[in-house]
N, C-alpha and C positions, 0 to 999 in steps of 0.2 A: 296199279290201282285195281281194286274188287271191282267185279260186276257184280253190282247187287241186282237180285228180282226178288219181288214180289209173288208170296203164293198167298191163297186163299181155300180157307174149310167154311160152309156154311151149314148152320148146323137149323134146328128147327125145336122150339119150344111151346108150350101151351101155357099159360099162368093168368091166374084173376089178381086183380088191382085193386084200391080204392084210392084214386086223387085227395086229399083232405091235409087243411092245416087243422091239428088239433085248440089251437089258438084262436080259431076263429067259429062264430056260429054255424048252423046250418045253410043257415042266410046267404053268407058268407060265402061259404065252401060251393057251395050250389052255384051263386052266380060266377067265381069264377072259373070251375072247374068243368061247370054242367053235369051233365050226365054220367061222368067220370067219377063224380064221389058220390055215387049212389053207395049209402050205407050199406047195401046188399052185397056191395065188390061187381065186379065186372071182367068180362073176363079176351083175351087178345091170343094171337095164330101167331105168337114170336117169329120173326126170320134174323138169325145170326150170321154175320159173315166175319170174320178173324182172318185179318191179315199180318200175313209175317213178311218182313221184310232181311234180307241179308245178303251175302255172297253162297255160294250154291259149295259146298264143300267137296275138296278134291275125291277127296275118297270115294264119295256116294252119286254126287251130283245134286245131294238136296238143301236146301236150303232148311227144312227142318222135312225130317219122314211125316207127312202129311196123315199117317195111321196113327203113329204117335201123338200130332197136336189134336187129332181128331176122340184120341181115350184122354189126353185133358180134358178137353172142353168136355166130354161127356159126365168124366168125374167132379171137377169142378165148379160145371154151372149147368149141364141140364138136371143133374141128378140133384141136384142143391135147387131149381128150378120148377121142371117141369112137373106140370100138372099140380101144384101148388099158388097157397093164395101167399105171391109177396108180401102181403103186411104183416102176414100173421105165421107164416112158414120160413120165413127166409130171414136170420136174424141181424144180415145187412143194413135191411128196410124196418127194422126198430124203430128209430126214429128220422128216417129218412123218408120221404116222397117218392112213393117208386113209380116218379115219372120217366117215358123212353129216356131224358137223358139223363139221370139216375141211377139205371139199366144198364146205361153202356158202362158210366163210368163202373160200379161195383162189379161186372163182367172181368174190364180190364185189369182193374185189382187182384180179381181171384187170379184171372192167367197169366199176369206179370210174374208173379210169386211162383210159378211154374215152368217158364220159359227163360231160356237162356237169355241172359240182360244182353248178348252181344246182335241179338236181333232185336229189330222193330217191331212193335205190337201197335196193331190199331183194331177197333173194333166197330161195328156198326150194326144196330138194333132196328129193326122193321118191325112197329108197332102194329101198322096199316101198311101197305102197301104205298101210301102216300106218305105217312108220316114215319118220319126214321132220327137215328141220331147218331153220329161219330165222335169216338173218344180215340186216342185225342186228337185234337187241329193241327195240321200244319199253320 
């Protein structure tokens, strides 16, 4: 039987937002968004954390070289990311809601497609230091 562990990169983002159903008025969007779909965008201190899960390889001892998952995520999602306005920069968020859990999921998308399928991927976005979100659930 593997021993699997769990490692962790967290990485760190800056990106403006706008909450908004296009479908709906201002009215609308306002009451249930708030201050979120201020037409102007608004803007969040991303905190990324990227967990890999697996058995730790005889060779190395790692479970993935943590320098390596660290120039993914850079190529993949801060550089696709940071210091950009998700709705309008990032052509994930098209036509999607680039709510935190939104965030994660399209996150784990990009580094799925990048990481060996024989490890675990999970993700979790800190919007706020209060508010976060995890792709995917156990």
């Amino acid at each position: 039987m593997d021993k699997r562990v769990a490692v962790y990169r967290k990485e760190h983002f800056n990106a403006a937002h706008r909450l908004f159903n296009p479908a709906w008025n201002n009215e609308d969007n306002a009451r249930v968004f708030g201050k979120c779909s201020n037409p102007n965008y608004h803007g969040h201190n991303y905190e990324l954390v990227v967990k890999i899960t697996g058995a730790p390889a005889a060779d190395t001892g790692f479970v993935i070289d943590l320098k390596e998952l660290s120039d993914i995520v850079k190529e993949y999602v801060l550089n696709k990311m940071d210091h950009k306005n998700l709705n309008l920069d990032v052509p994930e968020f098209k036509n999607i809601n680039p709510t935190v859990e939104n965030i994660s999921i399209i996150i784990y998308e990009l580094l799925r497609k990048k990481i060996d399928s024989n490890l675990d991927l999970m993700v979790r976005v800190y919007e706020t230091p209060r508010n976060f979100a995890e792709y995917p659930v156990a």
